[in-house]
VMD Tcl script that draws the C-alpha trace (Angstrom):
set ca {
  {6.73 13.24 -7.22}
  {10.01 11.91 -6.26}
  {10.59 10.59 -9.80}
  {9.74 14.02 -11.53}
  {12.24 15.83 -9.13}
  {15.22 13.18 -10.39}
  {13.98 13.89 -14.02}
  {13.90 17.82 -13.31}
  {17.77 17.79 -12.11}
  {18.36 15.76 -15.10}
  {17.49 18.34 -17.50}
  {19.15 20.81 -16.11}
  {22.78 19.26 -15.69}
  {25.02 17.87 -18.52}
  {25.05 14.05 -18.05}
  {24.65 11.39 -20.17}
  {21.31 9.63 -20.52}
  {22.17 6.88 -18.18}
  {22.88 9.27 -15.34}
  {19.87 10.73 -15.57}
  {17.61 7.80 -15.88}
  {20.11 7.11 -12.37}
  {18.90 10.33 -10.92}
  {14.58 9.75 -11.77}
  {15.46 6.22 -10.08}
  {16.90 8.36 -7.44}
  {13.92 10.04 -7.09}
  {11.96 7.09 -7.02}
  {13.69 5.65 -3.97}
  {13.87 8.96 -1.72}
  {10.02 9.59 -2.69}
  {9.21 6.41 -0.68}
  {11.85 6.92 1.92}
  {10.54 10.55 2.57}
  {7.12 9.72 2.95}
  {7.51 6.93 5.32}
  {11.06 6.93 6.84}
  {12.00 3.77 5.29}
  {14.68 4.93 3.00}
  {15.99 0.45 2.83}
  {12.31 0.19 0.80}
  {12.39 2.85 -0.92}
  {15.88 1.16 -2.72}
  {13.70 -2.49 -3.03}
  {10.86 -1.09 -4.29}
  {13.27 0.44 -7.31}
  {14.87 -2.92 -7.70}
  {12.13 -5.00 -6.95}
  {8.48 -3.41 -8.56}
  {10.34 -0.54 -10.99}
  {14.02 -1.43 -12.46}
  {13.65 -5.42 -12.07}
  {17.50 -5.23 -11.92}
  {19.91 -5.08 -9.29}
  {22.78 -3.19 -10.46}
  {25.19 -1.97 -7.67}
  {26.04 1.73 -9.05}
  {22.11 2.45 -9.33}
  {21.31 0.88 -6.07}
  {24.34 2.54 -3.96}
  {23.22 5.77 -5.72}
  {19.63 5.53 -4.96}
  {20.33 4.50 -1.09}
  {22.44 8.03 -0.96}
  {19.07 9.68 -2.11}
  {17.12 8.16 0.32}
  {19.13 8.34 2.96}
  {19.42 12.10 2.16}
  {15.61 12.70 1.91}
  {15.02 10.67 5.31}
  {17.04 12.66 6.98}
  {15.87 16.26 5.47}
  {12.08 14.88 6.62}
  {13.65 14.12 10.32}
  {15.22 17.25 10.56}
  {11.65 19.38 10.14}
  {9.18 16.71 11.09}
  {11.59 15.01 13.61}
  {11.93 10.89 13.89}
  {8.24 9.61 14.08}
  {7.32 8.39 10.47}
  {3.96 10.01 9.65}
  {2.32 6.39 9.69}
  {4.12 5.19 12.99}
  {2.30 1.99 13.95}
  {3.41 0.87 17.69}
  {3.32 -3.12 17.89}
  {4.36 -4.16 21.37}
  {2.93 -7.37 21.66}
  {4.16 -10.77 19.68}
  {1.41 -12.84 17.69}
  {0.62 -16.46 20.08}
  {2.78 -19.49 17.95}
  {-1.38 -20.84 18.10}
  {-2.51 -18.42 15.89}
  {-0.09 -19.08 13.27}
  {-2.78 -21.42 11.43}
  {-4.92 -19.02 11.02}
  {-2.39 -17.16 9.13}
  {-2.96 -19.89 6.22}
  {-6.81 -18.73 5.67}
  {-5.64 -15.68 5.88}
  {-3.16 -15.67 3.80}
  {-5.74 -17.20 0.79}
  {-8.21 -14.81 1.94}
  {-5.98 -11.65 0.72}
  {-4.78 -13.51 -1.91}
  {-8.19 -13.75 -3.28}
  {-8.52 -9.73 -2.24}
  {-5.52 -8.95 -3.84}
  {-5.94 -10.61 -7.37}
  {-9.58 -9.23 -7.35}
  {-8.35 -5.64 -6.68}
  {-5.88 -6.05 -9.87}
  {-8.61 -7.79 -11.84}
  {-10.83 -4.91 -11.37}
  {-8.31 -1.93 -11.36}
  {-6.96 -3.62 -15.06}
  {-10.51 -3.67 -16.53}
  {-11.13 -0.28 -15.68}
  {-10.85 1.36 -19.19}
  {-13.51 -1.33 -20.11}
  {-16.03 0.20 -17.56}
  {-15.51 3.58 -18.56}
  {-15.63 2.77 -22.01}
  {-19.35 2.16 -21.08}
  {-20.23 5.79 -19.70}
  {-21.58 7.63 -22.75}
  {-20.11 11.05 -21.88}
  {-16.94 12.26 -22.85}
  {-13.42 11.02 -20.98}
  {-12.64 14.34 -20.01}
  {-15.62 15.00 -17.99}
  {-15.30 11.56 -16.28}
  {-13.10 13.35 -13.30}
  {-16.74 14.42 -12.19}
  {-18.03 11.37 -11.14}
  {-15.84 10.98 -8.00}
  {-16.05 14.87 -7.57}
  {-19.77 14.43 -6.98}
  {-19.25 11.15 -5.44}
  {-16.68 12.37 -2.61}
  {-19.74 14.97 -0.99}
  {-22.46 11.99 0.34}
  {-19.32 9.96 1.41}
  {-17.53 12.89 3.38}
  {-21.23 13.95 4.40}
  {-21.36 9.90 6.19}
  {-17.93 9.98 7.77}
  {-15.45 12.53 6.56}
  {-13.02 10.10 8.20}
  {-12.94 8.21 5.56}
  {-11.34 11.20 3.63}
  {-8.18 13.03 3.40}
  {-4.70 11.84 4.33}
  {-4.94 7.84 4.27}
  {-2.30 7.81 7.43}
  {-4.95 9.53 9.32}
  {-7.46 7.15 8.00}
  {-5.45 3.93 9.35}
  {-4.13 5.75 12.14}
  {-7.94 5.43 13.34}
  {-8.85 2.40 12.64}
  {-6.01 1.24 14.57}
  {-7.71 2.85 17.51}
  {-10.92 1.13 17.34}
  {-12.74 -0.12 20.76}
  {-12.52 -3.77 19.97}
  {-14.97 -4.62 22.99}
  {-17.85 -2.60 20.64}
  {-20.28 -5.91 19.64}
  {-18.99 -8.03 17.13}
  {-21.28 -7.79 14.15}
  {-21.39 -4.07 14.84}
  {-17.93 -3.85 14.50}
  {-17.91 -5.50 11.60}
  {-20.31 -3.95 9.59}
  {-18.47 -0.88 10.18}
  {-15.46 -2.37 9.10}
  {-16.71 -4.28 5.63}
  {-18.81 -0.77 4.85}
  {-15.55 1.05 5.17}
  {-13.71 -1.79 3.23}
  {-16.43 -1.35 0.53}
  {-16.41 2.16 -0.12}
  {-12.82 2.72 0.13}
  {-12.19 -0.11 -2.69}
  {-15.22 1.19 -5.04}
  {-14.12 4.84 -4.46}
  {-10.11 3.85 -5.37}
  {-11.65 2.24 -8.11}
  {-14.11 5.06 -9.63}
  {-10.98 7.62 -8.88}
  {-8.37 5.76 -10.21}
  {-10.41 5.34 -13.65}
  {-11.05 8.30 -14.42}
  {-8.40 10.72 -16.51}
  {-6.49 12.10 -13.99}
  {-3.83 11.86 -12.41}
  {-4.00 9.25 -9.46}
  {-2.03 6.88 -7.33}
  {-3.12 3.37 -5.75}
  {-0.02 2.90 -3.37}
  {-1.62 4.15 0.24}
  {-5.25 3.04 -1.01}
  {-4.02 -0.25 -0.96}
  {-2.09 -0.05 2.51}
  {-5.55 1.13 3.49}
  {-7.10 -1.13 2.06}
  {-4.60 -4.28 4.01}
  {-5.17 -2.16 6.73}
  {-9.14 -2.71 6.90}
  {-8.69 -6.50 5.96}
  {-6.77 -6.59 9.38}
  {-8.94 -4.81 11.14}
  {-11.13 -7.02 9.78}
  {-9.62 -10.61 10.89}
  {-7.91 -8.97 14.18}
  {-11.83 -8.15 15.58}
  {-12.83 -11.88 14.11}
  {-9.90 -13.19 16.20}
  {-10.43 -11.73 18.79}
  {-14.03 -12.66 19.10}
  {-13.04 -16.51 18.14}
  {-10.31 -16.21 21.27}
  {-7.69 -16.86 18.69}
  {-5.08 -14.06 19.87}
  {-5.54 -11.21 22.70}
  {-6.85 -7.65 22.27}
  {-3.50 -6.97 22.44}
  {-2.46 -8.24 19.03}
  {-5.31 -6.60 17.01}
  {-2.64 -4.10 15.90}
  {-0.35 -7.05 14.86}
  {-2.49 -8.22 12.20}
  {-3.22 -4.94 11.01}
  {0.15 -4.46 9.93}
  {1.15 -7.66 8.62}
  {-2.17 -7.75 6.31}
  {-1.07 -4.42 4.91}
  {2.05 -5.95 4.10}
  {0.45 -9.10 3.04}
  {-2.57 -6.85 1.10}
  {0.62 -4.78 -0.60}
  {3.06 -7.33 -1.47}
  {0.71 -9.55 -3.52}
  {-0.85 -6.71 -5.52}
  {2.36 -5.43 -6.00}
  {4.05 -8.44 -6.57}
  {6.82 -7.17 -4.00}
  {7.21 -9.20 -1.38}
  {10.36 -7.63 -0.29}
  {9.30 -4.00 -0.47}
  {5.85 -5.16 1.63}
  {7.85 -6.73 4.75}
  {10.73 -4.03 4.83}
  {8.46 -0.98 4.45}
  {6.10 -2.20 7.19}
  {8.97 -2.89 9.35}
  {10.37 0.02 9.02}
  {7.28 1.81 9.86}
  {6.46 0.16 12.72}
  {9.96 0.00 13.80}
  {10.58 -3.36 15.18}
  {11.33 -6.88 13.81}
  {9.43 -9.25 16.37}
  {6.99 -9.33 13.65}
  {8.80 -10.30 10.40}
  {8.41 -13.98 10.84}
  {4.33 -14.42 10.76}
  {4.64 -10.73 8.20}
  {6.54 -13.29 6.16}
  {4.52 -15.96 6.20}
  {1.06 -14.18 5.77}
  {2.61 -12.00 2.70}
  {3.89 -14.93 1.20}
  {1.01 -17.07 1.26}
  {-0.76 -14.26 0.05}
  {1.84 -13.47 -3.10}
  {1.76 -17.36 -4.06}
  {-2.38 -17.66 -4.09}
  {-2.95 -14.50 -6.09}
  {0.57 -15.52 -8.23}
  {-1.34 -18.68 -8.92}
  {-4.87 -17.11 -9.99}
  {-2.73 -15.03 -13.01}
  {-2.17 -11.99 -10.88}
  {1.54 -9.99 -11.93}
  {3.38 -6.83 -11.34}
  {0.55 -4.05 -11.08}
  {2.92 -1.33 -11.76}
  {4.26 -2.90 -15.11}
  {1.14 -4.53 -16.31}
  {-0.42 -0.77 -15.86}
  {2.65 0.33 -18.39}
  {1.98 -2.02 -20.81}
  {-1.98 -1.19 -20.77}
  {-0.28 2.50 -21.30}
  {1.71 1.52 -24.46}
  {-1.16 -0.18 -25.88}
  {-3.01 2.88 -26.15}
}
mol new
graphics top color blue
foreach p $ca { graphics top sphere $p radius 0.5 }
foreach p [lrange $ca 0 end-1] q [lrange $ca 1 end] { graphics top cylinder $p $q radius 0.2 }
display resetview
């Protein structure tokens, strides 16, 4: 949205091509920086997952864009960020092990989301009706799922929003189920909506996604005696960021956003680690940029 507002002033103004490939980068970084308050990621996710280039006129450009839009959203929705994720505690240096199998864990996640969101056109191929009626399927599909729990529906920061307020005391296997059901049916859906020939986005379904996956390992943790209740939050922000920045392929983009949403930096240093163990193990099973390898599959149509 942010892009197609850069490329809409462009048209309309008498600048040279460069300038207004500058202004749909532009719109690019104040997109991000609008919808989460985190106008410093919204400038290294353009260098880092879009450009692939650092060049200091773009970049000091695209900061005075998002800059600009952060401060438009504070003015009518005032300073909160619309995901604003509270972490108050600090992770135990003990649990920092347990970051490692983590870490591979998402890895494996991460590459196996791309695997699957990459074949997609293969699936599809397979339905015998044609493309254009393939938006039905997840039309159809969203009524028995909104029927189960219509929470896992509608705005995704309302959808991690409570799943950071889980009772973690609930029984563990319980808990659990709930939690890998919810994991389930949010990848599969992503998947089914994502395929179909429409237009779609996979940046907050993933954040959901790393969201769950902490949820996940924060009530196993907890259970084990690994960390306190207290930190259950913790590692459902740093596996977002960890979930993000492998799929992605933007490690940078995954730790700044997240600390910028949750507004303090006591976490960078196990965000760090988890998010780069994560990038490294799916790097190392063939994963790469989802953004550009989703261009290419474009171009080869």
């Amino acid at each position: 949205m942010g892009a197609c507002v850069g490329q809409l002033l462009g048209e309309h103004f008498t600048i040279s091509e460069k300038e207004k490939r500058f202004l749909l980068e532009c719109g690019v970084a104040a997109g991000l920086a609008a919808a989460f308050s985190a106008p410093l990621a919204g400038v290294i996710f353009l260098m880092e997952e879009i450009t692939f280039s650092f060049q200091p006129q773009g970049c000091i450009t695209a900061l005075a864009a998002a800059i600009s839009s952060d401060f438009i959203t504070i003015l009518f929705f005032g300073v909160r960020p619309c995901l604003y994720l509270p972490v108050h505690m600090n992770l135990p240096k003990e649990s920092y092990l347990w970051l490692v199998v983590l870490g591979i864990i998402i890895g494996l996640l991460a590459y196996g989301y791309q695997y699957t969101l990459l074949n997609l056109r293969w699936w599809y191929c397979k339905i015998r009706i044609p493309a254009i009626y393939h938006c039905l399927i997840p039309l159809f599909l969203v009524v028995p799922i909104g029927l189960w729990n219509a929470k896992i529906l509608g705005g995704s920061h309302v959808f991690i929003a409570y799943i950071a307020s889980l009772d973690k005391s609930n029984h563990l296997t319980s808990l659990l189920g709930f939690l890998v059901v919810f994991f389930l049916v949010r990848f599969i859906f992503s998947m089914i909506s994502y395929g179909v020939a429409v237009p779609g986005g996979i940046f907050m379904p993933i954040l959901v996604l790393g969201a769950l996956i902490g949820a996940i390992a924060g009530v196993v943790m907890i259970h084990q005696g690994a960390v306190p209740t207290s930190c259950y939050l913790n590692l459902v922000v740093i596996s977002m960021a960890a979930y993000f920045g492998a799929i992605e392929e933007a490690p940078f983009t995954a730790i700044t956003l997240l600390t910028e949403m949750v507004g303090s930096v006591d976490q960078v240093l196990p965000m760090t680690i988890l998010t780069f163990i994560t990038y490294i193990t799916s790097n190392l099973l063939g994963g790469q940029p989802i953004y550009a390898a989703l261009r290419r599959e474009i171009f080869a149509r």
